[in-house]
Every structure is written in C-alpha cells, then in structure tokens.
N, C-alpha and C positions, 0 to 999 in steps of 0.2 A: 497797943502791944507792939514790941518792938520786932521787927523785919529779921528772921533771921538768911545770913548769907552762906553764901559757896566759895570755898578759898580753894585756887588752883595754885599751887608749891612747886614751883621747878628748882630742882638744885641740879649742879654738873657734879659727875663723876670723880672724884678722889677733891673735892671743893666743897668748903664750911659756908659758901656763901650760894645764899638762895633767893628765889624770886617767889611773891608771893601776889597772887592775882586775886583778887574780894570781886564776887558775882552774887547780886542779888538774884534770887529764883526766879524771878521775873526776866530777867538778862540771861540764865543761865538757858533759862527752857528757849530762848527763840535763838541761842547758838545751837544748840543741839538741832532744834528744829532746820534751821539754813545748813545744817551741815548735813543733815539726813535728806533734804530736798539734792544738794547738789553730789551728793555718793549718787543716790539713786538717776538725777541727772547724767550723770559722767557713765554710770553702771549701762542706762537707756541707750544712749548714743552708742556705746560702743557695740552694746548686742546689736540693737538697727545696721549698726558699719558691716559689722560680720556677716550678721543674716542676708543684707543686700547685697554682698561681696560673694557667698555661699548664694544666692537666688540668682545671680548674674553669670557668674559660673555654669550650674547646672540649667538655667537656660541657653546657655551658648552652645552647650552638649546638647540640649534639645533640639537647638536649628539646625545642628550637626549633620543629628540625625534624621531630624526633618527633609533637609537636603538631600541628606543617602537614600530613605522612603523613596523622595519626589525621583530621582533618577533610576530605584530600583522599578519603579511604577512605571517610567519611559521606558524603559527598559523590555520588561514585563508585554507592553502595549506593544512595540514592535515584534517582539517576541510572539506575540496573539496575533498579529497581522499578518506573519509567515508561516504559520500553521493555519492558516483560513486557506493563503494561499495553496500552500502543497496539499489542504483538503482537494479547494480545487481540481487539482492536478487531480489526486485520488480519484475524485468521479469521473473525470473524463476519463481514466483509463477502464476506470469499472464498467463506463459504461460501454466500450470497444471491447472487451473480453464481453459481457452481456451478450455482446450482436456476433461475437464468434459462437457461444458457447447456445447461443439460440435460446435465450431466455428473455423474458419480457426488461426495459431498463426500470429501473427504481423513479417512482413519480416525485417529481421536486418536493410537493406535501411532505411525502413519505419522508425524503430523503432531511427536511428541518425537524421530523423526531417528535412533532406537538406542539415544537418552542416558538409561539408568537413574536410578538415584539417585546423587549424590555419595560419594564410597570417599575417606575423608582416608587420606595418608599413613602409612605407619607408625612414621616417625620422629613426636621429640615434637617438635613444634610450640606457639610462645605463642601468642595468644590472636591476637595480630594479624595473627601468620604462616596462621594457620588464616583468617581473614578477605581476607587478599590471594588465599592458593588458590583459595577458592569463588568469592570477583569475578573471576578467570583463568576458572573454570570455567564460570561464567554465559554471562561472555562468549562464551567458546566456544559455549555453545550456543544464544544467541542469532544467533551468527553462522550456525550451522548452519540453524537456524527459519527466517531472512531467506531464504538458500539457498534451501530447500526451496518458501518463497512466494513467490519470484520467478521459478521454475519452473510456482508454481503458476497463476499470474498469465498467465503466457505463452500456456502450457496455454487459460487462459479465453480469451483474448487470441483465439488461434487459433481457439477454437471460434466465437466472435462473428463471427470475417472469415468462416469459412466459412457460417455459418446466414446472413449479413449478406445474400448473393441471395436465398434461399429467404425470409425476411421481406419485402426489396422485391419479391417475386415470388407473396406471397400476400394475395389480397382483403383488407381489414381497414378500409374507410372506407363510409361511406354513401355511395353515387354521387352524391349531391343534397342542398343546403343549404335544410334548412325540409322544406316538407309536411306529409303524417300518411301511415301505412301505414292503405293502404286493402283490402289483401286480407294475407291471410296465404299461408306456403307448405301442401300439403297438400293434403286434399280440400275441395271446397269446390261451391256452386251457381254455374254457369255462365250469368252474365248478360245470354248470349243464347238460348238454346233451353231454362236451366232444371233439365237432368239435373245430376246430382254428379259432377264429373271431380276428376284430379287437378290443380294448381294447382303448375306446377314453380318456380315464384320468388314473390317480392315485388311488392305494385303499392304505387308514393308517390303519391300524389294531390297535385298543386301547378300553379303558374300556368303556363300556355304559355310557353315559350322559356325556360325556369327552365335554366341550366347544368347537364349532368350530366359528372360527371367519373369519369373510370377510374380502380379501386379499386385498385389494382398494376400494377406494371411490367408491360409485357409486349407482343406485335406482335398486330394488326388483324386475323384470318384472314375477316374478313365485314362486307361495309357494303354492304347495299345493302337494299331497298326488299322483303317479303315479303308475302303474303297477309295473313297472320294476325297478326305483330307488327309489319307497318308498316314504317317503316323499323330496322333493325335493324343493330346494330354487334356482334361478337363476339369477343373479344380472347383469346388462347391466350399463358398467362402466366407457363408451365410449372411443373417440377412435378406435371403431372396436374392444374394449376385453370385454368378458364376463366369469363369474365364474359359475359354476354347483357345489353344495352341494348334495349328495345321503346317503338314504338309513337313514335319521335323525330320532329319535327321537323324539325328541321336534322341533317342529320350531316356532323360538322366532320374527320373520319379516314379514308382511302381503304386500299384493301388493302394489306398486307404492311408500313404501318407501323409505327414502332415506338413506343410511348406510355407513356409513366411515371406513377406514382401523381401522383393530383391533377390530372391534364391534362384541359383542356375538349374534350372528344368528339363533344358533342351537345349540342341541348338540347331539355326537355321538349314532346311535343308529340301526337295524336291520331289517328294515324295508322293503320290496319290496322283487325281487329276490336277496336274502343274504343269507347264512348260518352262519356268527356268525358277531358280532357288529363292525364297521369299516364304515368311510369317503370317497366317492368315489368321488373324487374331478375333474372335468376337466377345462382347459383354452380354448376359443375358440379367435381366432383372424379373425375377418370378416368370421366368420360362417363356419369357417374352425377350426377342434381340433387341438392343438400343446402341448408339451409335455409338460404340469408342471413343471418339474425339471426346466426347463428355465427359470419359470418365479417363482422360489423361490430365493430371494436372504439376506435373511435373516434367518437364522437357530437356533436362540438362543431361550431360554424358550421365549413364551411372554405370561404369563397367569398373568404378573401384567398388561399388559397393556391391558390387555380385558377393551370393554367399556360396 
C-alpha cells in the first residue's frame, strides 16, 4: 500500500509562484515532535531565568531584613541591659527609703519574683531564635520586677503618709535662733540655794524678747504665769511628747490652741526664779523628762521660718 504524504505550500504575498515541501508522516511526526521538545525547551529556561531572577530578588530582601532583625535584636539587648541597670539603681534607692520609712528591706528571693534561671526549649533552635527567646524572657521578667517595685513603692508610699503626723508631731528643732546652752539636762548646782538637783530641761542664754518658737505640731494645754518658771507655755503634741517653755517674756498662745512647728509662741525673757534673760526648755515623753539635745535635730538659723 502506498505511503501517503504531507505537503507544506508556501507561496509569497501578491506571487503565482510557490514552494511545495512533500513530508512523509513519518518525517512529519518527528518535526513536530523536535519542534515541541525545543518550545517547551526555550518555554523551561526562560520560566527557570525568571523564577531565579524573582527568587534572588526576594532573597536579597530577606537578608535585608535579616540584617535589620540582627541589629533590631542588638539593639533591643542593649536596650535590656540598661533597664537591668536602672533596676538596679531602683533597689538601691528602695531600699534607703525602706530604712527611713522603718520598714523591713525586700529579700533578694523575694525581689527575682520566682524566676529561676532560663530553661531553653527543647526543640533545635538557630542562634537567633535562641536570642529572641531570652529577650521575650527578660522582658518578662523585667516586667515582673517593675511589678513587684511599684508595689514596693506604694507600700513605702503609705508608710511615709502614715509616720507623716507622728514626725509633724515630734520635737526636732531648737525653740530659739542664736544663744549658747547655758545649763545642761541632768544634775546639776542650783543657782540659788547651791544644793545638786535634778535639772529637767535645757537653759539658752540669749537677748530678751529673742522669739521662741514651737518644736512640733501640737495644742497649748498651759500659758500662764508660775512661781518658779515664770511665765510658762506647755504644748501636748501627742504621741506621749510634750514641750515646756520657761521663764518668757511675752506669751504670744492662750489655752487649747492649736500651734505648728515654727510658730512664734513667746519670746525670751526673765521671769520666775531667773537671774538674767534665757529659755528654759524641757521635752517630756509619757511624763517622764528626756534630754532635749535628742530631740533637736535641726540646728540652722530658722528665724525666716517663724510663723
């Protein structure tokens, strides 16, 4: 049986003359065939060019931003290293307000919140992955610490409001700007008959009408004029403390007032059993005398702050 064939015809454009190509099916099928292998050749190559062109690309942006991570993460770590620090800083001051405000300090235990040591994962982790973990974990328990010291703070906070009366409420100033201490508390020679008594307060020696001011807060329970210290002012400050003024001058405070530290009360003057013009000052604590000098803790001029 005879072979039948494939004729390809080319003719040009506005031309009688043509070309005529005879392909047996056997010849025809394996051009088709090499012509399909190299489309799809040339097709292959070029998607590969692209896609590796497009994959080399958007990995360049990867390390980009890889690099950005790596330096956000140094970053970040410094970052955690100066807030450890000014923790730091934080306890130490917490614990100097603690010892003012007379309260026990926080136990180191206490103060790391429960947080052991760091426990990495048990999966593998890269190097970087292991570096973001510990910065989540810092955080954490820095966030924890803050916690705990802003508690702690409150804690202080409160104990200051409440000591805050009993401070305005306890002697701590010289009643009088200038002088000299002219007697001590104690026993002493009694410079009018001679014998050794007891001496329940302080005497300042200073000019007549010299201001004396009240050493703490507190109300007036005695103003008036006595044999032996003269005129005489005595202020119940509570607490259990009370202040004695002798031997005044003027007395500027009548009973059951109320009078605050630094307020003018009186001023220096000679009155009762005295031989020359001076403050005879005593502190009592629950009606027992104690020595003045203890409960002076202020020693600078204050005659601006008279009220």
């Amino acid at each position: 049986m005879k072979r039948s064939n494939l004729k390809l015809i080319l003719m040009r454009e506005k031309s009688t003359s043509m070309k005529v190509f005879s392909f047996s099916r056997l010849k025809a099928t394996s051009l088709i065939t090499v012509a399909m292998i190299f489309i799809i050749t040339v097709v292959g190559s070029i998607s590969w060019i692209v896609a590796k062109r497009l994959t080399d690309a958007s990995m360049s942006g990867v390390l980009v931003e890889n690099y950005e991570l790596r330096r956000q993460l140094v970053g970040m770590n410094q970052r955690l290293t100066d807030f450890n620090q000014q923790l730091g800083e934080l306890y130490g001051e917490d614990d100097r307000l603690r010892i003012l405000a007379d309260i026990p300090m926080i136990d180191e235990d206490i103060r790391q919140v429960g947080i052991g040591g760091f426990i990495a994962p048990e999966v593998s982790m890269t190097h970087d992955d292991e570096t973001v973990s510990k910065l989540i974990f810092d955080l954490d328990k820095i966030e924890r610490e803050l916690r705990l010291q802003r508690v702690s703070f409150i804690e202080i906070k409160k104990q200051f409001v409440e000591k805050a009366d009993l401070i305005d409420h306890t002697p701590s100033i010289r009643p009088i700007d200038g002088g000299y201490l002219s007697s001590r508390f104690g026993m002493r020679r009694d410079p009018f008959h001679g014998r050794r008594t007891h001496h329940n307060g302080i005497d300042y020696s200073v000019e007549r009408g010299t201001p004396i001011m009240a050493t703490a807060d507190g109300k007036v329970i005695f103003a008036k004029r006595t044999p032996g210290l003269g005129n005489l002012v005595i202020i119940d400050h509570g607490y259990g403390f009370r202040t004695a003024y002798g031997h005044m001058n003027r007395v500027l405070v009548k009973n059951g007032q109320t009078i605050e530290r630094w307020q003018k009360i009186g001023e220096v003057g000679s009155t009762g059993r005295s031989t020359a013009p001076h403050l005879h000052y005593e502190v009592h604590i629950d009606r027992k005398a104690a020595d003045p000098r203890d409960y002076i803790f202020d020693n600078y001029a204050a005659q601006n702050k008279i009220k």
